[in-house]
DOKEPA-601842 format. One line per 2 residues: number of its first residue (from 1); their letters; for each residue y, z negated, x of C-alpha. Coordinates in steps of 0.5 Angstrom, whole numbers, m for minus. Layout:
NUM) a) Y Z X; ...
//
This chain:
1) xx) 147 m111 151; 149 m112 144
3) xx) 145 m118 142; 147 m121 150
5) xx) 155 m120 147; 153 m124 140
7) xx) 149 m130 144; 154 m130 148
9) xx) 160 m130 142; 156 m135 139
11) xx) 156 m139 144; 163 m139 146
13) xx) 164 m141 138; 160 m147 140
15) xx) 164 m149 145; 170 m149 141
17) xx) 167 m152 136; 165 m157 140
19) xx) 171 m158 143; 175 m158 137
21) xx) 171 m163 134; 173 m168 140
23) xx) 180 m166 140; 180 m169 132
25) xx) 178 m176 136; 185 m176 140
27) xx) 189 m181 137; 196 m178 137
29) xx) 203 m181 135; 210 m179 133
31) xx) 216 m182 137; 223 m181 136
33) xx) 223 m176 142; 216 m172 139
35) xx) 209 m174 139; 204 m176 144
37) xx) 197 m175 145; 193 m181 148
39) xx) 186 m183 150; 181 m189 150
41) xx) 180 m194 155; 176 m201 155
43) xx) 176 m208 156; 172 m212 162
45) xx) 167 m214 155; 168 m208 151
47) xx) 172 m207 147; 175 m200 146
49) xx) 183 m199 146; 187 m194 145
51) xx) 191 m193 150; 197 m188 151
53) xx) 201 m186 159; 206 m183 163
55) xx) 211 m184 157; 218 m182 159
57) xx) 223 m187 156; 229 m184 160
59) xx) 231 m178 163; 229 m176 170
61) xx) 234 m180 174; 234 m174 178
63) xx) 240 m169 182; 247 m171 178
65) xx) 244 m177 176; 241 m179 182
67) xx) 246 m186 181; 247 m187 175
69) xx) 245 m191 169; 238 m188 166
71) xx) 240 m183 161; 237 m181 154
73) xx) 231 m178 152; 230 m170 151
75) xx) 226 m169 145; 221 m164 147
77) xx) 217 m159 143; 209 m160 142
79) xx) 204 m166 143; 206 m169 149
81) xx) 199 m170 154; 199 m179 155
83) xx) 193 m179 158; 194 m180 165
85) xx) 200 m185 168; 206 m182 171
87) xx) 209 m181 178; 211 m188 181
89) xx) 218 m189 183; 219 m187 191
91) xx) 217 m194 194; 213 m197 200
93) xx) 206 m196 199; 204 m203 202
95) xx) 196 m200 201; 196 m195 207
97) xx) 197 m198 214; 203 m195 216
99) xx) 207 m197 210; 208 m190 208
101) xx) 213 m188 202; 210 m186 196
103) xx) 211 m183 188; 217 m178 186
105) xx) 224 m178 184; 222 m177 177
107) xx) 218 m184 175; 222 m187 168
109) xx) 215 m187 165; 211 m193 162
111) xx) 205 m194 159; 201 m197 152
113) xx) 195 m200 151; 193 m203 143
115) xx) 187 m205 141; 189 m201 133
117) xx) 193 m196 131; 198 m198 124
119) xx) 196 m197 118; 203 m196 115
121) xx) 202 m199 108; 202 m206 111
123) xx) 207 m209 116; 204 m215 117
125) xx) 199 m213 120; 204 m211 126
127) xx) 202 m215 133; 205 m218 138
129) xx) 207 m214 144; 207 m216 152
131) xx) 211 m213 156; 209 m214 163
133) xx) 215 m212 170; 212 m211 176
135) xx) 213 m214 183; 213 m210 190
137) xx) 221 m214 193; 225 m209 188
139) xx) 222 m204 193; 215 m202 193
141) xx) 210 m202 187; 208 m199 179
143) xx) 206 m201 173; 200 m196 172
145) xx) 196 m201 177; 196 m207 172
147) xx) 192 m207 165; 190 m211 159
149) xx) 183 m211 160; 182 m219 160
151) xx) 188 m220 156; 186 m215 150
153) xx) 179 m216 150; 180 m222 145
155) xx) 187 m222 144; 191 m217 139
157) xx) 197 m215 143; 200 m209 145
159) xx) 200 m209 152; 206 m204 155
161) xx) 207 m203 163; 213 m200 166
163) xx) 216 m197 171; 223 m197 174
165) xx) 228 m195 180; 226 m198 187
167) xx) 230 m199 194; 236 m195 196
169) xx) 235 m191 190; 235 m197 184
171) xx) 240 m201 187; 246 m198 192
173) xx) 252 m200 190; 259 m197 192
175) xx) 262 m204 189; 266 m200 184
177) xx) 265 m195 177; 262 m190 181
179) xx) 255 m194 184; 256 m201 180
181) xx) 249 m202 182; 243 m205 180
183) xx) 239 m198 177; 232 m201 177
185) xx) 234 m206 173; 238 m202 168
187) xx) 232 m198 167; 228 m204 165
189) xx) 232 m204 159; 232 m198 157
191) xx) 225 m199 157; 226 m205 153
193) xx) 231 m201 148; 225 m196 148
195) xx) 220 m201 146; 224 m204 139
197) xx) 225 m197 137; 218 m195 138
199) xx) 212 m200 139; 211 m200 131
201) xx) 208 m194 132; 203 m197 137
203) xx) 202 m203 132; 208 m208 135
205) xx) 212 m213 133; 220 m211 136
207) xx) 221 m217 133; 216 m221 137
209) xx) 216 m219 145; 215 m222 150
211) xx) 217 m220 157; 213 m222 164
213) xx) 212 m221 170; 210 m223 178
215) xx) 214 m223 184; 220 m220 183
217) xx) 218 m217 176; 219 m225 175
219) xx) 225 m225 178; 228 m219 174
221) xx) 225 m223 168; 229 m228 170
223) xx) 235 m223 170; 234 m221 163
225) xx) 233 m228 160; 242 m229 163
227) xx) 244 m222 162; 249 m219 157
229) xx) 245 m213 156; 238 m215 155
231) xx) 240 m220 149; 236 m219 142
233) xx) 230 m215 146; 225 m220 147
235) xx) 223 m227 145; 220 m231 150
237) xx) 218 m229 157; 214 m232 163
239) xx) 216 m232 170; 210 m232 175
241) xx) 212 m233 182; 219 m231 182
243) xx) 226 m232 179; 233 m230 179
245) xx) 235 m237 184; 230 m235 190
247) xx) 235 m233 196; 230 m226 196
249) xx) 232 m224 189; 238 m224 190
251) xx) 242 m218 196; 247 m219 199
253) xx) 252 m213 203; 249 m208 198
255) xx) 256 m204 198; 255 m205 207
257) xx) 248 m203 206; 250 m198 202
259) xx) 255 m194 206; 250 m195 213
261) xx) 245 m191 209; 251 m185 208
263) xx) 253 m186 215; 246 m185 218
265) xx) 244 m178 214; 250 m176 216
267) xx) 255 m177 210; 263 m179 211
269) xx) 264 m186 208; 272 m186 207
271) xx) 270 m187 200; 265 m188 194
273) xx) 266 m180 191; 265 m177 199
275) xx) 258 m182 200; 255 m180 192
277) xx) 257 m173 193; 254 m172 200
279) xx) 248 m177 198; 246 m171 192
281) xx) 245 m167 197; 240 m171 201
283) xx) 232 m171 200; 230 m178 196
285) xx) 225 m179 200; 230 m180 207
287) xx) 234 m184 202; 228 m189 200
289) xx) 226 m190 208; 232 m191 210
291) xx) 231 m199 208; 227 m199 214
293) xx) 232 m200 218; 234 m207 215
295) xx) 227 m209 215; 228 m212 223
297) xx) 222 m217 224; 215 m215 221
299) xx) 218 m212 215; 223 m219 213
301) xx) 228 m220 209; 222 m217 205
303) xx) 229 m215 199; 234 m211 203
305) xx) 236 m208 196; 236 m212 190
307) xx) 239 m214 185; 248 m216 186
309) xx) 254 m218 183; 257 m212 178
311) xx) 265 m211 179; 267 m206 175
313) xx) 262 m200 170; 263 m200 162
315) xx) 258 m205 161; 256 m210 167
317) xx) 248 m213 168; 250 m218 173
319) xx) 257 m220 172; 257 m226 174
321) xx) 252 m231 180; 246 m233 176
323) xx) 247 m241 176; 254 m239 171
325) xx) 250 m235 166; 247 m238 160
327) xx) 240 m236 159; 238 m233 152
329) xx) 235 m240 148; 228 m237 147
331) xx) 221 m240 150; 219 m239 157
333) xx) 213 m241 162; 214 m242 168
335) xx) 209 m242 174; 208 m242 182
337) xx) 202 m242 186; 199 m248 191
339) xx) 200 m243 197; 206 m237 195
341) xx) 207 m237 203; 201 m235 205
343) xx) 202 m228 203; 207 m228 210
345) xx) 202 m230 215; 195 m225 215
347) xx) 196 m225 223; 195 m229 228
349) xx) 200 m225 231; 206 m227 227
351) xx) 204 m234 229; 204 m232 236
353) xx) 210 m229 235; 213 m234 231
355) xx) 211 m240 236; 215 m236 242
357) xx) 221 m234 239; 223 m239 233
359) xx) 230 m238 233; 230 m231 234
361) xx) 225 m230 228; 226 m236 222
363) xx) 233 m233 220; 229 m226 218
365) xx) 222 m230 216; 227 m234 211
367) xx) 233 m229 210; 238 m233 212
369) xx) 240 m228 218; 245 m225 213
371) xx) 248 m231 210; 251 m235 216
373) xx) 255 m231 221; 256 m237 226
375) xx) 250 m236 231; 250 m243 233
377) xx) 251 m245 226; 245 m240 225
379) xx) 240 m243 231; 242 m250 229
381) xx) 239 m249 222; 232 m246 225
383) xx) 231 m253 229; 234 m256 223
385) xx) 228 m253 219; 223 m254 224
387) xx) 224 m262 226; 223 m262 218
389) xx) 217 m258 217; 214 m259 225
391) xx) 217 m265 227; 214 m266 234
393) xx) 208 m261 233; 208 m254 236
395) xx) 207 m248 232; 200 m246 232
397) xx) 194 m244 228; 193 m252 228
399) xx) 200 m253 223; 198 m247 219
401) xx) 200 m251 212; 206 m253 216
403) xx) 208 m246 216; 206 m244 208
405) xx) 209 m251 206; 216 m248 209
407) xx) 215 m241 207; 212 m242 200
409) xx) 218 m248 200; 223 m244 202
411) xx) 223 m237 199; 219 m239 192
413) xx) 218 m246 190; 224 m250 190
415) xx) 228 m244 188; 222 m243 181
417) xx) 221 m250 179; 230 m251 180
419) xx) 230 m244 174; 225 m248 171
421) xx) 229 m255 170; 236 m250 169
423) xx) 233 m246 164; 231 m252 160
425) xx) 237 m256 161; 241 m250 157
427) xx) 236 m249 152; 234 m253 145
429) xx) 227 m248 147; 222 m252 150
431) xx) 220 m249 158; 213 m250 160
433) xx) 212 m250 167; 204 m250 171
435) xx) 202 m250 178; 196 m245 180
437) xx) 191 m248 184; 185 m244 184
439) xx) 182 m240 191; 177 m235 187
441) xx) 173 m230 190; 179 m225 190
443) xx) 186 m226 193; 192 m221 194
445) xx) 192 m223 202; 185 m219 203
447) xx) 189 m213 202; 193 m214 208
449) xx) 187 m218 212; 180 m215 211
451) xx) 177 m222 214; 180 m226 210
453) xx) 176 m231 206; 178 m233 199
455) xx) 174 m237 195; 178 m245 197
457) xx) 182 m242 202; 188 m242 200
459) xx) 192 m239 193; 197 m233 195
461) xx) 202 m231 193; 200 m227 186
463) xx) 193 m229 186; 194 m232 179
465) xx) 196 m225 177; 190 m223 177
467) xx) 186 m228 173; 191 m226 166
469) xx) 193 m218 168; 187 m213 172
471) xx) 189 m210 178; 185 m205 181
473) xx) 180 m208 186; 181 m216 183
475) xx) 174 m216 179; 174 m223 177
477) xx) 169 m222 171; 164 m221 176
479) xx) 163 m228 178; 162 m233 173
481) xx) 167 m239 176; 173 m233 176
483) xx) 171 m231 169; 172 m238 166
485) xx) 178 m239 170; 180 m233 167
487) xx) 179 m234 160; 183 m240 161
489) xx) 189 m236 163; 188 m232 158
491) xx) 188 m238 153; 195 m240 156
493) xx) 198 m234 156; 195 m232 149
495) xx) 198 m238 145; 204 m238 148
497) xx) 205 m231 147; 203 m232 140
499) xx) 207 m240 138; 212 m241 145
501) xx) 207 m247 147; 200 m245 152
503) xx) 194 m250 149; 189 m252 155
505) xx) 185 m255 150; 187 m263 145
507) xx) 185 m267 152; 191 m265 156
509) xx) 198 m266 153; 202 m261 157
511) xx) 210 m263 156; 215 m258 157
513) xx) 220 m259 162; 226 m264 161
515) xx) 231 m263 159; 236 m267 163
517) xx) 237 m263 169; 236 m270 174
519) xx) 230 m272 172; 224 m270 175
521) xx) 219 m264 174; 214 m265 169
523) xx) 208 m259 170; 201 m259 169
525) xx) 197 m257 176; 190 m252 175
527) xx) 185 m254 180; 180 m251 184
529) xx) 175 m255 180; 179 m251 174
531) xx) 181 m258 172; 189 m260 169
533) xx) 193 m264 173; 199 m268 169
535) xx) 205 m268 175; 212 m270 175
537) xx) 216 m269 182; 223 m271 183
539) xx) 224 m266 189; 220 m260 188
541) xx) 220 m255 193; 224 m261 198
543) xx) 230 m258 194; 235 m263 197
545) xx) 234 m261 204; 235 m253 203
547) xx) 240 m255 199; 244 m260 205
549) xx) 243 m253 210; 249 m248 210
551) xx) 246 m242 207; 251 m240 202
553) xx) 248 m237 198; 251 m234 191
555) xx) 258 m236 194; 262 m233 189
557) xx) 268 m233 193; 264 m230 199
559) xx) 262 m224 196; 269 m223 193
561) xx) 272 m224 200; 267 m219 203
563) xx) 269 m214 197; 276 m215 199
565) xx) 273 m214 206; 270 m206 206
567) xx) 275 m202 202; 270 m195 202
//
């Protein structure tokens, strides 16, 4: 019995031995709030990362700070556990067939991956950092599903993804001091704040950032780049599909909206103290479902809380409509891909549905349903739009390009390449701006329809994404024409990252944007033969015919009139 009870001690001094040895191995790292214990992962090719997730950079914005602003950090005692990502913000689950909600209130996390840690004696040896926003329409996503494995694989960066407030719960707005609005995007400089006060530790360069991000993380870079509160936080940034111009990145009635969610969880809404107080009391999750009631046909207009104009609070993200604020003069790199619309018609439903009842469907579809009030007005702009893009033909799957070329117009294009052209007339900065037109074996679409055929079939809308950043289930290493496509990505990125200026090799001269507004748009298109195509296009997007239609968008005067109007 004695010999079993020493063979038995011996071996548990074993195991602790052992597991003391491992935990000799977990890279460990002081932050202003308290250190943090973080773990390992790899690149597509090998190469080991140390990574660290599930970092808070803010308060929980939970009970009485539900609608505020984010709130600092608490240090904490002991060895933060960074090796699992925190909860995702409550949003949209767009992989479950029922749009289910997912995450948690407490969600102000973000997450680091460096290829070396700092040795303390040499400063030079800092790196570059990228930051990267994620999409989702304000109302869904997590920055836990993007990784730096193609990225960093060959590329001495730091590689930082975020999380931020989503939906009701990121950009209610009571249209005064007490909810201003735009939450989410508050957070988002909170964790760039964050980011220049820690990323040294990580290896970083504060004084080298660069901000990026798809879609509506795209969008909010866009905001970043013009807003009064994120200046001297980052020094270049690339937009992929998105910008603070698309109708979408932009929305309206926030404050009504705001009082309509009150108003169905059985709140009074005579003031803006009466709907917080009683908005406290409710779960978050019923708040969060609650913009299921102004999705009205096929989950469109797919942004029903956003970003919005700030008329009061101490300090304003958005004080102004984004064409009358001037952007910061750094670098940027702009790009769309070949069919962003495509993101919108997995079903032949949709264009069954689309076919029978246009004037009833178009005005959700496009987003305009909101911003013309006049009904005939409103059906005359969809024969309008459907004489422009159809003429006589009908729509069917026969005039499927029809229907991309309108929405990829409409809700991506001339709004992206027009930021371009923008920006670029601002600044002594050079903007860069690319087509992507490359169908590989993976695409964002397959996610929503199974059946979906990639390769040659057309490039969705965050397709090219995938070939820079790593996504869950988009394995683009494991064929050879998507590697290759994907190491170019990264030689763009890489370089612009590093010198403001993507390199595609001494044969294509890739010239920035011009920087007369009235010129055409200079850019260069990637093939689906991974070739590079010097383009210039006077009427991107068909610009001048959105522009000719009364869509009324970022009306200055309009939403002062309707602030005038909703007195809470």
């Amino acid at each position: 019995m004695i010999n079993m009870c020493k063979i038995i001690l011996c071996l548990l001094c074993f195991i602790v031995c052992i597991l003391t040895c491992l935990s000799s191995n977990v890279p460990i790292v002081k932050i202003d709030s308290g250190e943090i214990s973080g773990g390992y992962e790899y690149t597509w090719n090998g190469r080991k990362l140390y990574s660290f997730l599930g970092i808070p950079y803010a308060s929980p914005p939970v009970e009485k700070y539900r609608f505020k602003e984010p709130q600092p950090l608490k240090p904490w005692s002991g060895v933060w556990n960074a090796t699992l990502p925190g909860s995702p913000c409550i949003g949209t689950d767009y992989s479950s067939i029922n749009e289910n909600m997912i995450g948690q209130e407490d969600c102000l996390y973000l997450n680091i991956y460096t290829p070396k840690l700092p040795d303390y004696t040499k400063t030079s040896d800092l790196m570059n950092v990228v930051v990267f926003i994620h999409g989702g329409a304000f109302i869904s996503g997590q920055g836990s599903i993007y990784g730096p494995q193609y990225l960093l694989d060959s590329n001495n960066f730091v590689f930082v993804t975020i999380n931020y407030r989503l939906g009701v719960l990121g950009f209610a707005s009571t249209g005064d001091h007490v909810i201003p609005g735009n939450n989410g995007l508050k957070d988002q400089v909170s964790a760039l704040k964050w980011i220049q006060r820690n990323i040294k530790v990580f290896g970083g360069d504060p004084d080298s950032v660069t901000i990026t991000g798809m879609s509506a993380g795209a969008s909010s870079v866009h905001y970043h780049l013009i807003s009064p509160m994120s200046r001297g936080l980052f020094n270049r940034a690339i937009l992929q599909s998105g910008s603070a111009f698309c109708n979408w990145a932009y929305t309206e009635n926030v404050v009504q909206k705001t009082k309509f969610v009150a108003n169905i969880l059985g709140c009074q809404t005579n003031n803006s103290m009466d709907i917080v107080r009683c908005l406290l009391s409710r779960p978050g999750k019923s708040i969060a479902e609650s913009v299921s009631h102004f999705t009205q046909w096929k989950g469109n207009p797919f942004t029903p809380f956003g970003p919005t104009l700030e008329f009061e609070g101490k300090e304003k993200f958005l004080p102004d409509i984004p064409e009358k604020l001037v952007p910061y003069d750094i670098p940027v790199l702009v790009s769309t891909t070949q069919d962003e619309g495509l993101i919108f018609i997995a079903l032949k439903e949709f264009i069954d549905e689309l076919n029978s009842n246009w004037d009833e469907c178009i005005p959700h579809l496009l987003d305009y349903n909101y911003t013309i009030s006049n009904e005939y007005l409103k059906t005359k702009v969809a024969q309008d739009i459907k004489k422009f893009y159809f003429g006589d033909q009908m729509v069917s799957t026969k005039t499927m390009s029809n229907i991309i070329k309108m929405i990829s117009d409409r809700l991506f294009g001339y709004a992206i390449s027009n930021a371009a052209q923008h920006i670029a007339s601002k600044n002594s900065a050079s903007v860069y701006f690319h087509e992507f037109g490359y169908s590989g074996n993976y695409s964002i679409l397959a996610d929503i329809n199974p059946n979906f055929d990639s390769r040659g079939s057309g490039v969705c809308h965050g397709d090219e994404t995938m070939y820079v950043i790593s996504m869950a289930g988009k394995n683009v290493h494991r064929n050879e024409k998507d590697t290759n496509m994907m190491k170019t990505m990264v030689t763009i990125w890489a370089s612009f990252i590093k010198n403001g200026k993507p390199y595609i090799g001494d044969k294509v001269n890739w010239l920035p944007v011009s920087k007369n507004f009235r010129d055409p748009l200079r850019y260069i298109k990637i093939t689906q033969n991974q070739t590079f195509e010097v383009k210039e296009q006077q009427n991107h997007g068909n610009l001048l015919f959105w522009n000719s239609l009364p869509l009324n968008e970022f009306d200055l005067i309009n939403m002062k009139e309707d602030r005038r109007h909703i007195e809470l």
